[in-house]
Each structure stands twice: as structure tokens, then as C-alpha cells.
C-alpha positions in Angstrom: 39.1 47.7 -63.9 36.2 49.6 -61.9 33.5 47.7 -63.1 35.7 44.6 -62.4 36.6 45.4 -58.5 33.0 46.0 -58.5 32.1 42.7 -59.7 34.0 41.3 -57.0 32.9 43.3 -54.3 29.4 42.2 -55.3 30.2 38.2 -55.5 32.2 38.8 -52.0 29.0 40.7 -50.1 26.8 37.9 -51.5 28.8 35.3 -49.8 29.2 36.9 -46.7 25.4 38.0 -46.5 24.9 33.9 -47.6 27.0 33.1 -44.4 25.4 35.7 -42.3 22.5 33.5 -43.3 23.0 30.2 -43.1 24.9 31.4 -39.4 21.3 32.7 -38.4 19.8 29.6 -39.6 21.7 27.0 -37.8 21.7 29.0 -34.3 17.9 29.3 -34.6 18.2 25.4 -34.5 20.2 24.7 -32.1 18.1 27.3 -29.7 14.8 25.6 -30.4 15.6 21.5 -30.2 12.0 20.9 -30.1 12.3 18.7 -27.2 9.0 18.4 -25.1 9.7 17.0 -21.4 6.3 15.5 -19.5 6.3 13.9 -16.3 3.4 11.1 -14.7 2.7 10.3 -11.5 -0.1 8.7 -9.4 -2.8 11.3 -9.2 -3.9 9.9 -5.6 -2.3 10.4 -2.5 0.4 7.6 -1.3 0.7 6.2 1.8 4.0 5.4 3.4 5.3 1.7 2.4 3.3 1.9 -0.9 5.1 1.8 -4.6 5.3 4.3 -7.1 6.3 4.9 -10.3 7.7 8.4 -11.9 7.5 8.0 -15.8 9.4 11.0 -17.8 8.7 11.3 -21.7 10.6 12.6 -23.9 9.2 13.7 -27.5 11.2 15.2 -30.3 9.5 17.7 -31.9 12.4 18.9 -33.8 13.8 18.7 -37.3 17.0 17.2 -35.8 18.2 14.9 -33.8 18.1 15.6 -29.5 21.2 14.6 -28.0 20.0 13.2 -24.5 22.3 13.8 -21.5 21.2 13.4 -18.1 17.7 13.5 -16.1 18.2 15.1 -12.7 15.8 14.8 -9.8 16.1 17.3 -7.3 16.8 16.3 -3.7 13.6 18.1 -2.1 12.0 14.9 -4.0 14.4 12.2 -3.1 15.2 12.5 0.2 14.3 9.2 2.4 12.4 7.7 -0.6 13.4 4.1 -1.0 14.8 4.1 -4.4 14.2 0.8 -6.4 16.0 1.1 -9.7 14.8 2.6 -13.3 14.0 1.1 -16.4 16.0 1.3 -18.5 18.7 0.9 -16.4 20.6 4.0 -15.5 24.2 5.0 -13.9 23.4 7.7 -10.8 25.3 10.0 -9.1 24.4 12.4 -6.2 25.5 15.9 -7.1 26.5 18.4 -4.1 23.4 19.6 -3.7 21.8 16.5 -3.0 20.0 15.9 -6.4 20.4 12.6 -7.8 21.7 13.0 -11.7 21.4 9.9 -14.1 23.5 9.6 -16.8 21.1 9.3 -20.0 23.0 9.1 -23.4 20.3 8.8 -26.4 19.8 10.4 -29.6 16.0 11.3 -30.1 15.7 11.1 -33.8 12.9 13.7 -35.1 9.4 12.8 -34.6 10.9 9.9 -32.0 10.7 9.9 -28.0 12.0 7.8 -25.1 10.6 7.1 -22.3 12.0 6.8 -18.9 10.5 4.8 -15.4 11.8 5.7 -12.2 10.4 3.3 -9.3 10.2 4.1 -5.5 9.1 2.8 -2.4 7.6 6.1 -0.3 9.2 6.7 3.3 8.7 10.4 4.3 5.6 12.2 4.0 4.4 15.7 2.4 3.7 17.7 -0.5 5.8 17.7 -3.3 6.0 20.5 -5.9 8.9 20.6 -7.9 10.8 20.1 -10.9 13.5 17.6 -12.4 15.2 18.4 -15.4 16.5 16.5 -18.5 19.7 17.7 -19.9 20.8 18.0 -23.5 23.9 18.9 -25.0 21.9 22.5 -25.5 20.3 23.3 -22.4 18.0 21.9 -20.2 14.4 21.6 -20.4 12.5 21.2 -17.0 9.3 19.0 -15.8 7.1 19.3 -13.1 6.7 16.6 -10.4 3.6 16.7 -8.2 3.3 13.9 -5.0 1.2 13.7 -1.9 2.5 11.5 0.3 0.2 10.6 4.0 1.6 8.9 6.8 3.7 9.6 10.0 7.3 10.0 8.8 8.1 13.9 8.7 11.6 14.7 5.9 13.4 15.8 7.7 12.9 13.2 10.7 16.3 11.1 11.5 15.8 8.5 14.1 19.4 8.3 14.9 21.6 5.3 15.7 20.9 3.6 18.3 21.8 3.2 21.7 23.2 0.0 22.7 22.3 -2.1 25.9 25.2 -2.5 28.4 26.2 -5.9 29.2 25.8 -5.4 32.6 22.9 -4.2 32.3 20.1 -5.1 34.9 16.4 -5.6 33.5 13.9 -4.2 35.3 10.3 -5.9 35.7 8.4 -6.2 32.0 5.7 -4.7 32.3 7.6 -0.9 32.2 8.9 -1.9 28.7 5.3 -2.4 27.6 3.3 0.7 25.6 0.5 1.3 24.3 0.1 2.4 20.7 -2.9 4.3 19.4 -3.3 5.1 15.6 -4.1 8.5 14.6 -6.0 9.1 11.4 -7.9 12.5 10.0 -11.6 11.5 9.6 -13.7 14.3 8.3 -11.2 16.9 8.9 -10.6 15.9 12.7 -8.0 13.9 14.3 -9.3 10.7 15.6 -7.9 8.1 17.3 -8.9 4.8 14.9 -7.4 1.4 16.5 -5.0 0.7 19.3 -2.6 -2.1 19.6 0.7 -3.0 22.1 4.3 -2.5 21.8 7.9 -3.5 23.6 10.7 -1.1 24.2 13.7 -3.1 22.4 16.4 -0.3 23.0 17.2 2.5 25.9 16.3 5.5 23.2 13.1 4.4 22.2 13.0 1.4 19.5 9.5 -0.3 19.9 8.8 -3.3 18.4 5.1 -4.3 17.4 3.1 -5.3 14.8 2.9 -4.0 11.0 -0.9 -3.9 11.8 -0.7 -1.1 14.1 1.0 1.4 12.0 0.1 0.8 8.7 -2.6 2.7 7.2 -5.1 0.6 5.6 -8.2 1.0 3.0 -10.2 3.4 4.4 -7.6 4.9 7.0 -4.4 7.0 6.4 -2.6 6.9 9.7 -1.2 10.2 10.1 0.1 10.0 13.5 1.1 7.3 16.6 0.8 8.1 20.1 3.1 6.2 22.2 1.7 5.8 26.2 4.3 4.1 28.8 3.4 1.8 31.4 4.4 3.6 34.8 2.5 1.3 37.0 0.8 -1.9 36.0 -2.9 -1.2 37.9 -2.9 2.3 36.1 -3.7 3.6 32.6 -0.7 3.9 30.3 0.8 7.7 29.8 0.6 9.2 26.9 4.5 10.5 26.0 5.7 10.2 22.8 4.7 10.8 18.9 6.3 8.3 17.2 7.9 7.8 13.3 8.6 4.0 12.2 12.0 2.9 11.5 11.0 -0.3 9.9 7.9 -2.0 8.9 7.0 -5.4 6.9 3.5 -6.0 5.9 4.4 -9.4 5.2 6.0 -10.3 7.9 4.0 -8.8 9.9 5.8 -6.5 12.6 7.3 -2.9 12.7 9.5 -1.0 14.7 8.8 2.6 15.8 10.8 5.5 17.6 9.9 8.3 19.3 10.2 11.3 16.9 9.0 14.1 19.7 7.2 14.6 23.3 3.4 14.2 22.3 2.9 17.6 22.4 5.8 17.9 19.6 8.3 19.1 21.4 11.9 17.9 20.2 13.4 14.8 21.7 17.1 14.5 22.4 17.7 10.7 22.0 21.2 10.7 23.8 19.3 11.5 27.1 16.6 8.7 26.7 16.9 6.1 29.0 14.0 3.7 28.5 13.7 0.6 30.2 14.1 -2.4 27.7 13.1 -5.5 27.9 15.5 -8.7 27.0 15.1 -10.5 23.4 15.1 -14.8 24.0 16.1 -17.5 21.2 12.5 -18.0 19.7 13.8 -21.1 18.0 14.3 -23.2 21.0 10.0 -22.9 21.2 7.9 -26.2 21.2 4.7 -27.2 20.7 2.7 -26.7 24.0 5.0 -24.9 25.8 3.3 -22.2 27.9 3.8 -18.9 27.9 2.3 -15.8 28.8 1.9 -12.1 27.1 1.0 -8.1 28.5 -0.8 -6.1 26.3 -3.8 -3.5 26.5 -6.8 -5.5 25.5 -8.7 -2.9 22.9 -12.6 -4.4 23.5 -12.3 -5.3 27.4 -13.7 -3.3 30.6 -10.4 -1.9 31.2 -9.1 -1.4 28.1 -6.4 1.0 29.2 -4.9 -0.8 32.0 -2.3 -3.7 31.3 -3.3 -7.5 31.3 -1.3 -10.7 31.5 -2.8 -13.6 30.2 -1.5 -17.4 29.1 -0.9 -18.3 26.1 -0.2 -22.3 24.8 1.7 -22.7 21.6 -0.1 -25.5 19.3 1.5 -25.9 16.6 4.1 -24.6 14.0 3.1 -23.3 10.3 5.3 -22.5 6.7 5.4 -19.2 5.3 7.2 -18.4 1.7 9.5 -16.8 1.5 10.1 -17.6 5.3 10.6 -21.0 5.3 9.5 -23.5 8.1 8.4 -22.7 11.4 8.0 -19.1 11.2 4.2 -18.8 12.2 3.4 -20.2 15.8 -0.3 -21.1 16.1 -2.0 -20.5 19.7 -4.3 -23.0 21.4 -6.9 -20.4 21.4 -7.3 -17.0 20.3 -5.7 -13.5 21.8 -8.2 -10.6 22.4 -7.9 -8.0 19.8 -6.2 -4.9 21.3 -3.1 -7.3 21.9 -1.6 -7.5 18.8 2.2 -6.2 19.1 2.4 -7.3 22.4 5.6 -9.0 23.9 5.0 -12.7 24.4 7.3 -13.7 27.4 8.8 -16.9 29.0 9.3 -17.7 32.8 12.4 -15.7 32.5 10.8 -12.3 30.8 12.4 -13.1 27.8 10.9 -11.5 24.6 9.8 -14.7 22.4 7.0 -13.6 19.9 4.8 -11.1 18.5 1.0 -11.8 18.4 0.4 -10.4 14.3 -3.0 -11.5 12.1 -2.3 -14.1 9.6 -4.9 -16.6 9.2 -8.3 -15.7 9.5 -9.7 -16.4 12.7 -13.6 -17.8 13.0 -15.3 -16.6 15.9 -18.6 -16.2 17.1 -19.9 -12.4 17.6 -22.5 -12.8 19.7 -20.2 -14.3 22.3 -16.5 -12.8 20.9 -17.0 -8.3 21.1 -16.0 -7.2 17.8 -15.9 -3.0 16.9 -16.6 -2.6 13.2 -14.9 0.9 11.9 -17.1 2.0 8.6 -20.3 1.3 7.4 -19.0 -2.0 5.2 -22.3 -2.9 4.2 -23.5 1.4 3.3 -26.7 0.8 5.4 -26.0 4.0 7.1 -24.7 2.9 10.7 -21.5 1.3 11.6 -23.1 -2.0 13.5 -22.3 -5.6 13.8 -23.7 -5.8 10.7 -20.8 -5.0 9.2 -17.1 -6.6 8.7 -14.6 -6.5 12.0 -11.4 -4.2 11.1 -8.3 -7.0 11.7 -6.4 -5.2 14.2 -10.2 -5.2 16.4 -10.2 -9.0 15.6 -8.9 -11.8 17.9 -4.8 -13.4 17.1 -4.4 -16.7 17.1 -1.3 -16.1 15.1 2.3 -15.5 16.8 5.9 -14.2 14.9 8.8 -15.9 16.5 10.9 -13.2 17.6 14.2 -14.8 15.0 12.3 -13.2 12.1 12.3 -10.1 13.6 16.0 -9.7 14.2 17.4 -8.4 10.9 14.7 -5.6 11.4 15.4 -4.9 14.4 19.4 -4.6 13.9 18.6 -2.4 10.4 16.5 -0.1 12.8 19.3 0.0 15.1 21.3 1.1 12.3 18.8 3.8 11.6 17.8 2.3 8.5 14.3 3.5 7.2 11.9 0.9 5.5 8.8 0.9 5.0 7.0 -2.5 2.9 3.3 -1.9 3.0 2.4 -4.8 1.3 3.2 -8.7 0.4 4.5 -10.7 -2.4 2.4 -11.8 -5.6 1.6 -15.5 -5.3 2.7 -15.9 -8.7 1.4 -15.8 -12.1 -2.2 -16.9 -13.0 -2.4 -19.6 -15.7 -6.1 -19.8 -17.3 -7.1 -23.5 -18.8 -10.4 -23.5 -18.6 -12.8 -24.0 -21.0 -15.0 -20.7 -21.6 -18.8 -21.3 -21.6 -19.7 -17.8 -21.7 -19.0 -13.8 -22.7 -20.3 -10.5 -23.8 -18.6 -7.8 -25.5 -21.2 -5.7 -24.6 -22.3 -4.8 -28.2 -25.8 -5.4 -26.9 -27.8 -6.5 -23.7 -27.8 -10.1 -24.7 -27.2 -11.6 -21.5 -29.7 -9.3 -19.6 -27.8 -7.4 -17.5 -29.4 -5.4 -15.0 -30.0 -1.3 -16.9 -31.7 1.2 -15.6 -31.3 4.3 -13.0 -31.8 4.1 -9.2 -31.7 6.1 -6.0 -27.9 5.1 -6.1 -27.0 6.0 -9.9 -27.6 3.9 -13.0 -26.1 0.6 -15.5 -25.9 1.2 -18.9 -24.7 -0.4 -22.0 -23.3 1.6 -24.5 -20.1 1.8 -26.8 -19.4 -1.7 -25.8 -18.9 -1.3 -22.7 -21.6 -2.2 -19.5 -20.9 1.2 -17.2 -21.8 1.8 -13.4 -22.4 5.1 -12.9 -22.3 6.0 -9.1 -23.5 9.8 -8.2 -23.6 10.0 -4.4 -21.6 8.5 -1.7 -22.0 5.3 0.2 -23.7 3.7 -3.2 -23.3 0.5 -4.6 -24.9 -1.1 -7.7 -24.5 -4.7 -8.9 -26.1 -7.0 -11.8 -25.7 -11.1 -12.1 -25.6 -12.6 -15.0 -27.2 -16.5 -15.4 -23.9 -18.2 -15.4 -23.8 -20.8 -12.1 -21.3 -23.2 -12.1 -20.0 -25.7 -9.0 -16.4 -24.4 -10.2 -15.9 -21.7 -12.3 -13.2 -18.7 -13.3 -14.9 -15.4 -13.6 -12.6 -12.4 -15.8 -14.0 -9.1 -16.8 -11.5 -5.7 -18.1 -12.6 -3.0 -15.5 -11.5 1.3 -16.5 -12.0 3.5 -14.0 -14.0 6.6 -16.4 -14.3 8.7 -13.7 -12.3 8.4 -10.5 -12.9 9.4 -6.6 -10.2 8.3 -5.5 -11.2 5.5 -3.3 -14.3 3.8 -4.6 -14.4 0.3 -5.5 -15.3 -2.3 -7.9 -15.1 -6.4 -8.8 -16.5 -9.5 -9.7 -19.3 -11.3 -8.1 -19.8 -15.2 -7.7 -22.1 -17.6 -5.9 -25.2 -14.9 -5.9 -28.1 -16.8 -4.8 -30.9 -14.1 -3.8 -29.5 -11.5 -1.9 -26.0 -13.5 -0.8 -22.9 -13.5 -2.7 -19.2 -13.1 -2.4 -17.3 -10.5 -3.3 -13.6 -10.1 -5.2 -12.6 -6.0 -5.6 -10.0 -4.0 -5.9 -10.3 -0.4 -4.5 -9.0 2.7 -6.5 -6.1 3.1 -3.9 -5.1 -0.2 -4.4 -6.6 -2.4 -2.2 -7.9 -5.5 -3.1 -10.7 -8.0 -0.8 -12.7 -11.0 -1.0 -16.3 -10.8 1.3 -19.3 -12.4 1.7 -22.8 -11.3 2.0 -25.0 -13.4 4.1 -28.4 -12.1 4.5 -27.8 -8.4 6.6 -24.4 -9.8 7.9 -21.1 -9.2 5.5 -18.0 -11.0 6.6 -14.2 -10.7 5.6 -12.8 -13.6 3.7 -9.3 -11.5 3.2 -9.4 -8.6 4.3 -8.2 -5.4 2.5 -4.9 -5.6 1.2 -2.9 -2.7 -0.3 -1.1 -4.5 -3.5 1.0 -2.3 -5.8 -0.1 -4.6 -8.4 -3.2 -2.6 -8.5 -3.0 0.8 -10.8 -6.7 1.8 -11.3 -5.1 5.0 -13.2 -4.6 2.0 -15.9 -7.6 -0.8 -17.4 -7.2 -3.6 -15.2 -7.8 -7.2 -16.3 -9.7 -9.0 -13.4 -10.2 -12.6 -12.6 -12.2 -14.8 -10.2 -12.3 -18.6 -9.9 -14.4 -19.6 -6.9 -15.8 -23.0 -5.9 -15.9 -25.2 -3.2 -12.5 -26.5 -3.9 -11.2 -23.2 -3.0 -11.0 -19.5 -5.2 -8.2 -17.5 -6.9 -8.5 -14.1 -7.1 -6.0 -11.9 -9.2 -5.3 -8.5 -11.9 -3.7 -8.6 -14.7 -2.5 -11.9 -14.7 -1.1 -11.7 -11.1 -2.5 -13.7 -8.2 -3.4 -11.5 -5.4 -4.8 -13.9 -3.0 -6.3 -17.7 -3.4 -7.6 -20.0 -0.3 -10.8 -21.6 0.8 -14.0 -20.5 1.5 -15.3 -23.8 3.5 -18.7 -22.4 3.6 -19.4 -21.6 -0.1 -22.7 -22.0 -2.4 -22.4 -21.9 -5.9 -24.6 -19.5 -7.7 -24.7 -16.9 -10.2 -21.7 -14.2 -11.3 -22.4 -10.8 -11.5 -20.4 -7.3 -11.7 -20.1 -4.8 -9.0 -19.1 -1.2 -7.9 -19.5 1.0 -4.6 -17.9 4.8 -3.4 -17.1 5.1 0.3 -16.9 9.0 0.8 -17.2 10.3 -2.2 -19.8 10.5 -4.9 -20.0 10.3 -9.0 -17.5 7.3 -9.7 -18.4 5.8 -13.4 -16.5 2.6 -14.1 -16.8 0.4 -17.5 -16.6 -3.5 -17.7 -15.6 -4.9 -21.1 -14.4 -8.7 -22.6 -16.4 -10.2 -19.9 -15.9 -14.2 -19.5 -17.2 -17.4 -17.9 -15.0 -20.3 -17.7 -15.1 -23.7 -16.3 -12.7 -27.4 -16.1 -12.7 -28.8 -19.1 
């Protein structure tokens, strides 16, 4: 009877110690999911208006599956940001604290992963160093998110609804609704004002309307600040008054409005007891061809460039504009001086009619038009007229009726922040031509320039044909013997080593020393230019395109003849027009740094195509 109690005692510990066990076992699992959380963004700093993407990947790790939750995104990162949508699509809520929580139910299989893309348009500016979390039935596993975003929007800046004009109110003469804008931008570690342009007080509390131009940063120039002067007496300089945020802003249509956001010396503004004077918005599309009118503005490149100038202006004729529609550009009879572009274009009765923007290119002569270069575009060490006129320092012969402006304006007045830094892809770009030529770059068939230089060196090895640039303000560049009257130019271009805002492209029509241009810059910018002799001159100028991710291998294409050119990435046209002045030559490869040194970029799958 002992020994069989005993037995059972025995057989009863076993179990339990089996349980104790397998209970161990199981709570070891559920501890350690294996889930790994990782987290990409651009690596570059952003400007405000540009795109970006935040990609989260998931990997299971684990011997089980992951049940997926939620991702969270914490609200120090998504406040003001211009939230386009997620792929896949997503369900959001904002929690009480402000972070936005997306309702993500999956089940990661073992060895599997998924992978989440969060896209943005950027708004406010700063640093950002913090952390989102994915959420599992088991805990929470967190992932770091690391942003620099440049521009003139602080967080926490509201510009506030705004005030309205009473009907009885009595307008006072234009010229004190006129200001003058000046662009701030840190250039070697100092402040420095980099372009100027004209704006028109639009509501008692500050609104300003002008053009996107002004307050946009650009390729070489992060605007970090706007100075806003007022016009306190028409035979005397402007005042400088106000630092300035922008409300709204449209690349492609051209204009912005702007706010004051403190005193200039940054002290705090109390919009309720801003009483500005305004000037009066007119019906645009009432406008004919060669009706006169007349515009203020602070002229960047005359004698006086700080004192306000009224000038005539003749309206020529009307242009098309997708997605716009009819009528929305208003050419003038002959260009406005640069310095003017924002400016209020009036009637008889000092009604606000149009907005002087740049939109076509405008030919002028420089020995008899003053032009003001801002960098060394050609890297012969001095900024000269050598070297391609900045558009907002170019002449307008381009006006925006004032209609176009008017859902802006009425979402600034709602306090709505947007910032669009850029301007529609002209569609997808269909190749049918017959290729004639390539090189894989298994060898130096073709004869491609090799060899070092003062600048850095071209190489070809492990199929690829690599431009290796070690110092700043360098650029190398080899043709190849393929000339054709019409012909489409593609090449794969990886950035091996970035700077951050070198550049790179194809080349076509090289006959000596002359050639024209098509790159894209690693901050994604793209332009077409053309070397003549010593003189280099802006076909289209830079462009910012979120198209453009030089973090990724970007497919490149060129077709350029006399008939016109094309010039797009990754099967998306970028820009195409006419070039009335082109001479067919040879194609080529190129790549230049700006600022900074030691940029290596590799060309692959290059190809020459032509009508068949």
C-alpha cells in the first residue's frame, strides 16, 4: 500500500514538474516574439513643401506567428505635417495625447515581415528625434525616427484666422499695402540675405500675397527666414518690420501667401491688434488683351533698388496651363525687371488684378538686361556673368490672374497651412525608338574617357563607369561617339557615395567644349543647361521634383533634337520643350559637387536610341 501511494506520488510530481515546464516554456515565447521594428527616412535635410516618405519594417524573427496591432507615431513628429495617406491603406485615429495610432491587424508568419509606407508633405521645420511604436498583442516594440526639416515655419507657429475686411471699409492709397520681401538663407554658417522680391497686404492682420518664387527655397539655397519691410512713404526705403511664416504656397501655380509670425527682432505678434492697410482684390477675368495696366514693386537690379517704382504694363496675350485650364497665364508686351516678381498688378481703380510669377523662359540680352548670378554655375571660381541668372533675378514677362489665387487665399484665411514645393509629372515616358548603341560597361569598348585629374578620376570596373569626385566645386564628364539629329539618351545612375547635394546627368549635342546638360541633383532637383563657349545658360531651371530619390538607382533619360527634348527618371517626364538654338553632337555622362567634396557616382545599362 506504501510502495503504491508512493508510486503515485511519483507519477503526480512528474506531471506537475512536466507542467511547471511546459508553463516556463510557453511564457518564454510569448516574452521574446522575435519581432524586429526598423524605420527609413531621407538621410538629407527637407525643405518645407518637399515629400517624404517614412517606411517601417517589420521582420519576424520568431518561431511563431506576430500578431500585428497598431503603429503609433508620436505627435512631436506629426504636428503640421501634411499627411498624404499610407500604403497600405490604414484606419487612424488621434489619441489624447496627440499621437496618431493606425489600426494595423496582420499576422507575421515566422521568418515573414511587412512593410509599411507613410507619405508626408513637410510644413513646420526642426529636428526630429523620436520614436513611433508598433503594437502587438504582447507589447510594444519601439523605432527610432530621425528628420531635419529647413525652412521658415517654426511648430509651434499658428497664424490664426483671419481678420476680415469691413464693408465699409475705406482703402487707402496702394502703395502702403506694398512690401518688400527679402529671403534669408545660412551661407557658410552666416545669415545672408539671397534674393528679394514684392508683396501685397491682402488682410488687416498681415496676409501677404506674392509669388511662390520668393519663399521657396531652391537648389542651392534653404531659405530659413523672410523679412517683411512696409512701405511708409513711397520716395523712401521700405521698413524692415516683420519675420514672416507662409500660410500657403504652390510651386505650380506660382504664388504664396505669407503672415507675419513676430516683430523682426522676434518679438511676439498679437494678430488681434494688427491693423494693416489692405489693398482691394478686382475680377481678373474681366482682363483683355492690351488692356493697360500698371504694377509697384521694388526693382532688385535698379539704382534704387529699395525705394518703390510704378511702371506700365500691357497685357499681350492669354496662355493654357494644365491642370488650370484656359487663360490662366497673361503674357506682357515686354518684360518686368526682376526684383518685381510678387508685386500687385493694379487697374485705374487700384484693384489687385495679377501677380508677376516666372513661367516661360524669358530671352534677353545681358549685355544690355543687368542680370546677378548667385553661385559659381559654371565652378570657375568667381560668381560672374559667366554663369546662369537665378529666376527670381531674371526679368517676368509672365503674369497669374488674381482668380487662381482665390481658393489660396480664402484657405489662408482659414489658417490652413500648405506648402507644394513643386509641380506635377507631365506624364509617363513611352520609349519607341530604335536603340543604335549601349555598354554594360564590362569593358572600355566605347572609349570612355579613364583616368585621374586635378578634379578626381573615371573608372570602369565591376560593370559599372564611376565618377569619382574628391574636392568641391569639381566636375568631370566623358562623350561617347554617338551623334544623332534626334536621339533618346538613358543611362541607370547610383549615388556610391553621397554629399548631399552634388549632381549628375546625361549629356547631348557635345561638339568641342559646348553641350547641354540634363541632371538631377542629390536633393532632388532636376535642370536642363547649356554650355556655350565660357557662357552657361538655363534652359529650365532647377526644379525640386519629388520624383527624384538619389537614396535609390535612378533610371535616367534624355531625348534631344531640334524638334524639341524630353527629359525624365524612372519613367516619369520631368520636363520636355524646345531648345530653338540646338546643334546636334555627341552624348556623354556627367557629374559635379557644389560645396562639398568626395561624391562617387556609377552609370550602368547605358543606351542610344533613335526614330525608327
Amino acid at each position: 500500500m506504501v510502495k503504491h501511494s508512493c508510486c503515485k506520488l511519483i507519477l503526480i510530481l512528474l506531471v506537475f514538474a512536466f507542467g511547471l515546464t511546459a508553463c516556463a516554456n510557453l511564457t518564454k515565447d510569448e516574452n521574446q516574439e522575435g519581432l524586429i521594428v526598423s524605420a527609413s527616412l531621407p538621410k538629407r535635410a527637407l525643405s518645407q513643401g518637399q515629400l517624404f516618405d517614412l517606411e517601417v519594417l517589420i521582420e519576424n524573427k520568431g518561431a511563431f506567428n506576430a500578431e500585428i496591432e497598431a503603429i503609433i507615431l508620436p505627435a512631436d513628429f506629426v504636428t503640421g505635417v501634411g499627411f498624404l495617406g499610407t500604403q497600405p491603406a490604414m484606419p487612424r485615429q488621434i489619441n489624447s495625447n496627440g499621437d496618431w495610432s493606425f489600426e494595423f491587424k496582420r499576422a507575421i508568419a515566422p521568418q515573414g515581415a511587412e512593410k509599411v509606407l507613410f507619405s508626408f508633405e513637410t510644413a513646420p521645420t526642426g529636428s526630429f528625434n523620436t520614436q513611433g511604436k508598433v503594437e502587438t498583442a504582447k507589447g510594444s516594440y519601439a523605432f527610432n525616427i530621425n528628420l531635419t526639416l529647413i525652412g521658415v515655419n517654426p511648430v509651434d507657429w499658428k497664424p490664426g484666422v483671419a481678420k476680415t475686411v469691413a464693408d465699409d471699409y475705406v482703402y487707402e492709397s496702394p502703395y502702403l499695402s506694398v512690401v518688400k520681401i527679402d529671403a534669408v538663407a545660412e551661407v557658410n554658417g552666416q545669415r545672408m540675405l539671397i534674393w528679394q522680391g514684392t508683396g501685397t497686404i491682402i488682410s488687416p492682420d498681415g496676409l501677404i500675397l506674392t509669388s511662390a518664387d520668393v519663399v521657396l527655397s531652391d537648389r542651392y539655397f534653404q531659405v530659413t527666414d523672410l523679412i517683411v519691410s512696409l512701405t511708409v512713404d513711397d520716395k523712401a526705403p521700405p521698413v524692415p518690420t516683420y519675420q514672416a511664416g507662409i500660410v500657403q504656397a504652390d510651386f505650380e501655380l506660382g504664388l504664396a501667401v505669407i503672415k507675419p509670425r513676430s516683430t523682426v527682432d522676434g518679438k511676439a505678434i498679437d494678430y488681434a491688434l494688427l491693423n494693416l492697410p489692405v489693398i482691394k482684390l478686382g475680377d481678373s477675368t474681366t482682363l483683355e488683351r492690351g488692356t493697360a495696366l500698371s504694377f509697384l514693386g521694388y526693382p532688385a537690379l535698379s539704382k534704387d533698388p529699395e525705394i518703390l517704382s510704378q511702371n506700365a504694363v500691357v497685357l499681350n496675350d492669354f496662355g493654357a496651363e494644365f491642370p488650370f485650364g484656359e487663360n490662366v497665364l497673361i503674357h506682357a508686351e515686354l518684360a518686368i525687371p526682376a526684383g518685381n516678381v510678387g508685386a500687385p498688378v493694379l487697374n485705374e481703380a487700384n484693384e489687385l488684378l495679377a501677380v508677376p510669377i516666372h513661367k516661360s523662359p524669358v530671352t534677353f540680352d545681358p549685355d544690355t538686361v543687368p542680370c546677378q548670378p548667385l553661385v559659381d554655375g559654371n565652378r570657375d571660381g568667381r560668381i560672374d556673368h559667366r554663369d546662369p541668372c537665378h529666376s527670381v533675378n531674371l526679368p517676368i514677362d509672365t503674369l497669374r490672374p488674381i482668380h487662381l489665387a482665390l481658393p489660396m487665399i480664402e484657405a489662408a484665411k482659414r489658417a490652413e497651412i500648405k506648402i507644394k514645393a513643386f509641380a506635377h509629372s507631365e506624364g509617363p515616358f513611352s520609349n519607341t525608338a530604335k536603340t543604335v548603341g549601349q555598354d554594360d560597361f564590362l569593358d572600355n569598348r566605347n572609349q570612355w574617357k579613364i583616368g585621374k585629374s586635378n578634379f578626381g578620376e573615371l573608372s570602369i570596373q565591376d560593370g559599372k563607369y564611376t565618377f569619382s569626385l574628391r574636392k568641391p566645386m569639381a566636375t568631370l564628364w566623358s562623350q561617347v561617339a554617338y551623334g544623332y539629329d534626334d536621339m533618346l539618351i538613358e543611362v541607370d545612375a547610383h549615388v556610391f557615395e553621397p554629399v548631399g547635394n552634388g549632381e549628375f546627368g546625361l549629356l547631348c549635342g557635345v561638339n568641342g567644349e559646348d553641350r547641354t546638360v540634363f541632371a538631377v541633383s542629390e536633393n532632388g532637383y532636376f535642370a536642363i543647361w547649356k554650355v556655350t563657349g565660357d557662357e552657361t545658360r538655363y534652359i529650365r531651371q532647377w526644379q525640386y521634383s519629388p520624383l527624384i530619390n538619389s537614396e535609390e538607382e535612378l533610371r535616367l533619360s534624355a531625348r534631344c533634337g531640334a524638334e524639341g527634348f524630353t527629359f525624365a527618371v524612372n519613367g516619369q517626364i520631368l520636363a520636355r520643350g524646345v531648345d530653338f538654338d540646338f546643334v546636334p553632337g555627341l552624348t556623354g555622362l556627367y557629374a559635379a559637387t557644389y560645396d562639398e567634396g568626395s561624391m562617387v557616382v556609377s552609370f550602368d545599362n547605358f543606351t542610344v536610341s533613335i526614330k525608327e
